[in-house]
N, C-alpha and C positions, 0 to 999 in steps of 0.2 A: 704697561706702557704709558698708561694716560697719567697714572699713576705721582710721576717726578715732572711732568709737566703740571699739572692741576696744581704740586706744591710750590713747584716757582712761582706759577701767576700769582698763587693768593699771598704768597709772600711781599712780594713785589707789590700786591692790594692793600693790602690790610690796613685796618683804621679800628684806632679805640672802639671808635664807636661799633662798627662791622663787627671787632672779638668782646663786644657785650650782648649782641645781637645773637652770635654763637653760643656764648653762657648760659643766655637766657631759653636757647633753644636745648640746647642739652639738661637746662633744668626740665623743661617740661618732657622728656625723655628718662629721667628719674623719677617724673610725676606719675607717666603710666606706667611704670613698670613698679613702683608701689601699689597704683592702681589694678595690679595685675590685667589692663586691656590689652591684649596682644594685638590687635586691630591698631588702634592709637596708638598703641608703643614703635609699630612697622611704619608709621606714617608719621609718628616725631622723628624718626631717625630717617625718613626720606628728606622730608622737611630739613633736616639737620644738612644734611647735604646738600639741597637745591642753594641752602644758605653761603655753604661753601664754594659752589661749584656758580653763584651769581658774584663772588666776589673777583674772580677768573673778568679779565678785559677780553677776552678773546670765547667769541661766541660759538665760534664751532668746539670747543673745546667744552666748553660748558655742556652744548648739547650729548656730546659724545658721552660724556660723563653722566648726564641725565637720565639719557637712555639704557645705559649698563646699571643706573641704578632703580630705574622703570622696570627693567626684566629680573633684579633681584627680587624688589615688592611684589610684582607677580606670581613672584614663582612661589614666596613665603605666604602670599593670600591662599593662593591653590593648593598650597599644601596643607597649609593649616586649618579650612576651611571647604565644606562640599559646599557646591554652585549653589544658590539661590540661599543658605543658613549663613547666621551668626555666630552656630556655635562651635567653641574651639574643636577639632578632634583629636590633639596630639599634644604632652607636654612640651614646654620650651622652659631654656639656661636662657634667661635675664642677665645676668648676671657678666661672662663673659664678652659677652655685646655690649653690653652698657659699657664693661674696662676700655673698651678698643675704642668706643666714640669717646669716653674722659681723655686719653690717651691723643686721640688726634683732636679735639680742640685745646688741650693744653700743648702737644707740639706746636700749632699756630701762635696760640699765646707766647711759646717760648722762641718762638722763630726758630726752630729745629724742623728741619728739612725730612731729614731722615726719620723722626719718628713721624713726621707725616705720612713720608711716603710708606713705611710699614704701618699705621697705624690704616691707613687706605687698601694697602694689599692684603688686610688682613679683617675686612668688613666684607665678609662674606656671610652670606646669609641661612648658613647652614650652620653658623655659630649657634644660633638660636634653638637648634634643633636637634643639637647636640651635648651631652653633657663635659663637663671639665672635669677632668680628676678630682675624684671625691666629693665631687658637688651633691649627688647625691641622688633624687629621684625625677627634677625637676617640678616645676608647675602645671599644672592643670586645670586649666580657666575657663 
């Protein structure tokens, strides 16, 4: 639901500058996930989205959308991770998640609504935790 609103505001938003702002955030989302950090890589792709969801003029909107993306990092910390350790306990597919964030800041870049709004309904965070056909065994960091 939040979903086709979030992509009218930023549409409605968007400035050169703001979808270099995005590029540059999604590079460093390709950077941990070469880096294989699952920690970092959960937290550029929050980051990825505060970017998106501060380009929204409409501040309740933003928050709503903050916070559903508050309770996804959550839940990929807790799973990925026992209380008080760093270390990973479970592979994750990079890979699919990284298409879906390429996917929704090039929808912005293209002023394509539609692949926003699926590129957004479709960052869930169990992408990560799951494999793609044929991907293969995932990583283990």
């Amino acid at each position: 639901a939040l979903a086709p609103l979030l992509a009218a505001e930023v549409l409605a938003s968007i400035t050169d500058a703001r979808q270099r702002e995005l590029e540059l955030q999604l590079a460093l989302l390709h950077r941990e996930q070469e880096r294989k950090d699952v920690i970092e890589y959960v937290w550029a792709a929050w980051n990825l989205h505060a970017k998106i969801a501060g380009i929204s003029t409409n501040a309740l909107l933003e928050a709503l959308y903050l916070s559903t993306m508050d309770v996804a990092t959550s839940f990929l910390r807790t799973t990925l991770q026992h209380p008080g350790s760093t270390e990973i306990t479970r592979a994750v597919w990079f890979g699919p998640f990284t298409a879906i964030q390429d996917s929704l800041v090039a929808g912005i870049r293209d002023r394509d609504p539609g692949a926003i709004v699926g590129a957004i309904c479709r960052t869930n965070p169990k992408v990560l935790l799951s494999p793609a056909p044929a991907e293969g065994t995932g990583t283990m960091v």
